[in-house]
C-alpha positions in Angstrom: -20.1 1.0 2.3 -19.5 -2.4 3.5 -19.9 -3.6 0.0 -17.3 -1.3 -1.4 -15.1 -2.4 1.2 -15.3 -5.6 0.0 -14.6 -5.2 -3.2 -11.7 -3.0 -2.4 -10.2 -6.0 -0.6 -11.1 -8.0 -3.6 -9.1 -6.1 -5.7 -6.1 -5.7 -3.3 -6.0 -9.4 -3.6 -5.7 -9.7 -6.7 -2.9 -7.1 -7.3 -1.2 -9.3 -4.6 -1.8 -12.4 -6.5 -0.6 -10.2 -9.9 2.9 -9.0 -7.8 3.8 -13.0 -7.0 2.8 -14.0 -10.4 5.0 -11.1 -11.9 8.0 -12.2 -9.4 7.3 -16.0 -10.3 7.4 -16.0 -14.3 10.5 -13.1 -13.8 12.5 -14.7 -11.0 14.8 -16.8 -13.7 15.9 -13.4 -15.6 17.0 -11.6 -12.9 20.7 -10.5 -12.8 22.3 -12.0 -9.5 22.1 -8.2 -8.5 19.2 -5.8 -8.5 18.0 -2.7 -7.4 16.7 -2.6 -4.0 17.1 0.9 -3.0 15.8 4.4 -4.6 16.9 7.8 -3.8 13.6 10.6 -3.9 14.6 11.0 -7.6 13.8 7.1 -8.0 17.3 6.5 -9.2 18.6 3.1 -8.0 21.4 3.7 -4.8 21.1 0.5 -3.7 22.0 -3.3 -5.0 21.9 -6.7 -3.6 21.5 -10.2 -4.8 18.4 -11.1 -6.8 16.5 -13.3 -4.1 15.8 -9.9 -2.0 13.0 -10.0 -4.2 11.4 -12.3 -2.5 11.9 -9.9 0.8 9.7 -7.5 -0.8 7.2 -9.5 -2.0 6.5 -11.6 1.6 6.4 -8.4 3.1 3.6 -7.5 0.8 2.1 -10.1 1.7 2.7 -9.6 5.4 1.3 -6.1 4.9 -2.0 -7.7 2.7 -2.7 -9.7 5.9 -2.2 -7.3 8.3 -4.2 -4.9 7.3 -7.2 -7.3 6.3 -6.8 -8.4 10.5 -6.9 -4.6 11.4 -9.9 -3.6 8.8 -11.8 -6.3 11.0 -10.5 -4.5 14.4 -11.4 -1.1 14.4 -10.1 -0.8 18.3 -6.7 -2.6 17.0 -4.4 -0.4 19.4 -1.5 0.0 16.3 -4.6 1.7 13.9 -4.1 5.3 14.0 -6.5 7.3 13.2 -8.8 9.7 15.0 -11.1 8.3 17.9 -14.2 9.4 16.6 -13.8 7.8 13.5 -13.0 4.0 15.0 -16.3 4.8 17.3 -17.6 3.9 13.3 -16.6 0.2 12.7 -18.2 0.0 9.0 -16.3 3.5 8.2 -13.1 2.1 9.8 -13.2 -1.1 7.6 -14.0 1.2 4.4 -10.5 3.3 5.2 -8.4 0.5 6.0 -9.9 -1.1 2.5 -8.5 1.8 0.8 -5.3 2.1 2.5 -4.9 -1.3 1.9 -5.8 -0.9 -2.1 -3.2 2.4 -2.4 -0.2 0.1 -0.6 -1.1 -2.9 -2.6 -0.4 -0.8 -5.4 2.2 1.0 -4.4 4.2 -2.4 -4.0 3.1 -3.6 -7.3 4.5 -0.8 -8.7 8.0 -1.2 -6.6 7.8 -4.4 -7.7 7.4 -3.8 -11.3 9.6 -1.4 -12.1 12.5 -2.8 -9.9 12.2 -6.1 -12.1 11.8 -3.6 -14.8 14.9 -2.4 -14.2 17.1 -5.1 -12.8 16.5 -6.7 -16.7 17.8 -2.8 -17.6 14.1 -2.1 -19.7 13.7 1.1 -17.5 16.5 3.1 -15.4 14.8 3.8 -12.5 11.5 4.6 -10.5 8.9 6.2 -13.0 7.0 9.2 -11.4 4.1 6.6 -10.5 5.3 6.1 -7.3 5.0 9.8 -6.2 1.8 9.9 -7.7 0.6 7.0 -5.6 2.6 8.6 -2.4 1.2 11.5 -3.0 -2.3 9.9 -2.7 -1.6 8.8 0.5 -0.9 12.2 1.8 -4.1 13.2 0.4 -6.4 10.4 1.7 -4.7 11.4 5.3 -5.6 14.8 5.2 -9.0 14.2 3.9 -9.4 11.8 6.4 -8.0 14.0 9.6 -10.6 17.2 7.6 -13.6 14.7 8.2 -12.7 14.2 11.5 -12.7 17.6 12.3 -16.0 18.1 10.6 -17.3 15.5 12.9 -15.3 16.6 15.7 -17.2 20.1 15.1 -20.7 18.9 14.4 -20.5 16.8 18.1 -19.8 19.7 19.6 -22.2 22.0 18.5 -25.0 19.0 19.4 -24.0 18.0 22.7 
């Protein structure tokens, strides 16, 4: 597991490094205003000058690092998730490691499809994003069923 988790951060890395490259080679194309702001039917409701870009991806980046700190700390008091699950350091790291993949991702594709559409190639959020929200959801109720099951099992042993 602790290999997985490893490669898990390896790959979040590099979609980070892929999201400042994409902003880099783009940055010069960008209209002075671009979406920053999506209703739920991922149509743009929001504007604001072009360098908010650069918002979005430092807070990626912010987020990259965070969660690589917390994935180390499996007491970290703002990690939320069920008590008998953090008693598990190596599992801890291995959920954090894909939390952290599914948000990378989800800000690449913010990322992406906001400069996609700020040079008017796409109108809009595609339905990736709920697809990758969606997974979220998922991965948090797997997660909260497994700890039940071992909620369960340590009752019926001790």
């Amino acid at each position: 597991m602790k290999t997985i988790s490893f490669v898990l951060k390896v790959i979040s890395f590099v979609v980070l490094i892929l999201i400042w490259i994409f902003t880099i080679v783009n940055f010069k194309n960008l209209p002075e205003t671009i979406p920053i702001h999506y209703n739920i039917a991922g149509t743009p409701d929001g504007f604001g000058p072009k360098s908010t870009i650069w918002f979005e991806t430092t807070l990626t980046t912010a987020l990259f690092l965070f969660l690589m700190y917390v994935s180390k700390k499996p007491n970290f008091p703002l990690l939320n998730i069920p008590q008998n699950i953090k008693k598990k350091p190596i599992l801890t790291e291995f959920i954090v490691s894909i939390l952290l993949l599914i948000i990378m991702l989800i800000f690449a594709d913010i990322n992406y499809e906001s400069i996609q559409n700020a040079l008017g190639k796409t109108n809009g959020l595609s339905s990736i994003i709920h697809y990758l929200l969606g997974l979220v959801f998922i991965f948090v109720f797997g997660l909260l069923i497994y700890s039940y099951i071992i909620s369960k099992r340590q009752n019926l042993q001790g």
